[in-house]
C-alpha positions in Angstrom: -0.6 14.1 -12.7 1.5 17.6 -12.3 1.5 17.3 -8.4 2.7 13.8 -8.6 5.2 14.6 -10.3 6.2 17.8 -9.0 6.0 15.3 -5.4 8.2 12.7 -6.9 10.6 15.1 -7.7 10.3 17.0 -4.2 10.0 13.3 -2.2 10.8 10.8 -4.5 11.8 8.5 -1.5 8.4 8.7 0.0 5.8 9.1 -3.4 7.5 6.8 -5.3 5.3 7.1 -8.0 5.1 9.3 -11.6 1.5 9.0 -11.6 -2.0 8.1 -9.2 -2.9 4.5 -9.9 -4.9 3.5 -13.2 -8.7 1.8 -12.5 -7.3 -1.6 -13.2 -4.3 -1.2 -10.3 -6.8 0.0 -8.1 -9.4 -2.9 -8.7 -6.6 -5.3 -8.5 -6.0 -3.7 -5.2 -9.1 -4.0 -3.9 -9.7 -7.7 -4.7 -10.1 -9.1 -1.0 -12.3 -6.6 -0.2 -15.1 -8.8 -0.2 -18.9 -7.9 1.8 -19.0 -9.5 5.0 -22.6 -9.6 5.8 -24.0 -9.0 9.9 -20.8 -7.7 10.7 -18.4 -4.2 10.0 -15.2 -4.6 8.3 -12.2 -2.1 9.2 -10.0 -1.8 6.2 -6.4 0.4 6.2 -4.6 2.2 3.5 -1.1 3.0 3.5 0.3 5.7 1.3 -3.1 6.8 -0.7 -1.3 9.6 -2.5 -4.5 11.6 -3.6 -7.3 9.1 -3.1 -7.0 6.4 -6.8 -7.7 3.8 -5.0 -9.3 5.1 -1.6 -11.9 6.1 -4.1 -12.3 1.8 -4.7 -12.3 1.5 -0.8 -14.8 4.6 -0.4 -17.4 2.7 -2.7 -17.0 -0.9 -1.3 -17.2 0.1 2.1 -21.0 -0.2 3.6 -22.6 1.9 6.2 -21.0 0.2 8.9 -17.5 -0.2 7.8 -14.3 1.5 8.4 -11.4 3.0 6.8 -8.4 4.5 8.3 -6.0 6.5 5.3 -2.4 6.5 6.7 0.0 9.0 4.3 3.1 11.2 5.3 2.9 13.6 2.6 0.6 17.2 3.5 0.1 17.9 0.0 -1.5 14.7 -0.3 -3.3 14.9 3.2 -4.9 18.3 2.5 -6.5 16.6 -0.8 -7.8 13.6 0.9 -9.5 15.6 3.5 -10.9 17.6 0.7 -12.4 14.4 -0.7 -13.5 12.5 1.9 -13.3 14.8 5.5 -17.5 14.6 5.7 -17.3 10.9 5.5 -17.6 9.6 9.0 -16.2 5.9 8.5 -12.7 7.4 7.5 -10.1 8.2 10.0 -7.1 10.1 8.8 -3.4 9.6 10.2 -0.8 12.0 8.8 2.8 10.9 8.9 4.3 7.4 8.1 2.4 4.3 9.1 6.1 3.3 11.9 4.8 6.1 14.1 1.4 5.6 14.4 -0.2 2.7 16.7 -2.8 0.5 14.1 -5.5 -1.3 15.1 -6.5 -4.5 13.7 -8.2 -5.0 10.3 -9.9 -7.0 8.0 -7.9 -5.6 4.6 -4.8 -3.6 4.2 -4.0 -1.9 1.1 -0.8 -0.5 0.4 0.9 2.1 -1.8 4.4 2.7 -0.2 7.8 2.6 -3.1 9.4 -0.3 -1.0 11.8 -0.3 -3.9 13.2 3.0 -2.1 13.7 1.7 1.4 16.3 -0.6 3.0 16.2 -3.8 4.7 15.4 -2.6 7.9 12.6 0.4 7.0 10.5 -2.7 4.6 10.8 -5.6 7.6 9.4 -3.3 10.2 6.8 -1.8 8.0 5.6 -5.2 6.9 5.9 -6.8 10.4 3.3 -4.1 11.7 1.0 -4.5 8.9 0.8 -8.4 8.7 0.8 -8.1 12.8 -2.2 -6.0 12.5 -4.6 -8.3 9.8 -7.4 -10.2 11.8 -7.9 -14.0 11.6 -8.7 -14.2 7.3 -7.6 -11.1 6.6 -5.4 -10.2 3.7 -2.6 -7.4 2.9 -2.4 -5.9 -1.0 0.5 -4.1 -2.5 2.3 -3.4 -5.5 5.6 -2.7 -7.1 6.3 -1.3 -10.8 7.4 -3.9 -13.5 11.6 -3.1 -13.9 11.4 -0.3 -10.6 13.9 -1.9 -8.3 16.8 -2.6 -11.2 15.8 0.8 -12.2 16.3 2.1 -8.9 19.6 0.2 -7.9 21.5 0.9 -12.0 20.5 5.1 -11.5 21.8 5.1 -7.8 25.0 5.6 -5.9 26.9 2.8 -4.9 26.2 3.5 -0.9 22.1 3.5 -2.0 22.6 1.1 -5.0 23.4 -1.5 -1.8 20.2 -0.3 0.5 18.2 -0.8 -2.5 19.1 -4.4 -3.1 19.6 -5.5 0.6 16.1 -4.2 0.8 15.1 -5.9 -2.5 16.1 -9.1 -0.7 14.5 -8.4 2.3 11.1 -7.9 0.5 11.8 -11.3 -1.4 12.2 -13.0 1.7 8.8 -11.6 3.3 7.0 -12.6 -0.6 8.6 -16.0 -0.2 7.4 -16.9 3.4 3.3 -14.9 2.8 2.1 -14.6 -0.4 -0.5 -16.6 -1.8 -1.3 -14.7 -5.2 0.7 -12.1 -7.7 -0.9 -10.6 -10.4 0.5 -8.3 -13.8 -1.5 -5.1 -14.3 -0.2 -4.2 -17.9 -3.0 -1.1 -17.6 -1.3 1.2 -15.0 1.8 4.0 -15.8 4.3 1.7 -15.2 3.0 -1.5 -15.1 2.8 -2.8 -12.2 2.8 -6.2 -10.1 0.5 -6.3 -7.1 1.1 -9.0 -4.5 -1.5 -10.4 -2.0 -0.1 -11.8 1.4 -1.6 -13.3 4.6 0.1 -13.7 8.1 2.5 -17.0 8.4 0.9 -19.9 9.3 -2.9 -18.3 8.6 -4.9 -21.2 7.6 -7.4 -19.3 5.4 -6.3 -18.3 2.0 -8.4 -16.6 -0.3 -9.2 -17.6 -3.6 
């Protein structure tokens, strides 16, 4: 709890977040990561912090499976690696998730604060990850409960506009690919997580 705070004081625009996610936010998460017997599954995760929900990831994963951990803070890096560096079906990319080239995958999860970015920074980030889910495959995230008023009433008025031009370009990509949201009252601040599939993807879980 310190470091993520000290973090979201340091890189607010980046962490995003007061606290790691609680159990329930991290099984909510995790939903769609369902066994898929006779064959692997490659599952991404953008923005684990220090690992609250990797940790869901880790233990749903089978023997086969894969799971690349994408995060742009070091602090955070040198913790995951900590965890998880003998674990051969994890791949670790430091940086943010625009300058790295992703393969395809079964699941994404994703932690980013997309209440801190503009318009262009949240179209481009989720035009690479919904460009990267396989045939059936499904994209998780979350926002906090009240972050983006927060966000845009505590702000300049230069920012306060980035914030909601990028609050509408999120609504717009939520309008056109999500097929399920979900409240998780059990998290520090409550939180809303979203599940999305690719336009015009014919398979939608249930």
């Amino acid at each position: 709890m310190t470091l993520f705070l000290r973090e979201y004081a340091r890189t607010r625009r980046e962490v995003g977040a007061i606290a790691p996610s609680s159990p329930r936010l991290g099984r909510a998460l995790t939903r769609y990561l369902v066994p898929s017997p006779g064959r692997s599954r490659a599952v991404l995760e953008v923005g684990p912090g220090t690992g609250a929900v990797t940790r869901h990831i880790a233990d749903a994963l089978g023997r086969e499976d894969t799971l690349d951990l994408v995060e742009a803070n070091p602090r955070f890096v040198d913790i995951l690696h900590g965890v998880y560096g003998g674990d051969p079906r994890l791949q670790f990319l430091t940086g943010l998730v625009q300058e790295h080239e992703l393969g395809t995958y079964d699941t994404i999860v994703c932690g980013l604060p997309f209440a801190n970015f503009d318009a262009p920074t949240t179209t481009d980030i989720f035009d690479r990850l919904l460009g990267a889910l396989r045939p059936g495959g499904t994209l998780s995230f979350f926002g906090y409960v009240g972050g983006a008023t927060v966000r845009r009433t505590f702000t300049g008025k230069t920012a306060r506009v980035h914030a909601l031009d990028g609050q509408n370009a999120l609504r717009r990509i939520l309008d056109r690919h999500t097929f399920r949201t979900e409240l998780v009252l059990g998290n520090l601040p409550p939180a809303r997580v979203h599940h999305l599939v690719p336009a015009g993807d014919p398979v939608h879980p249930v």
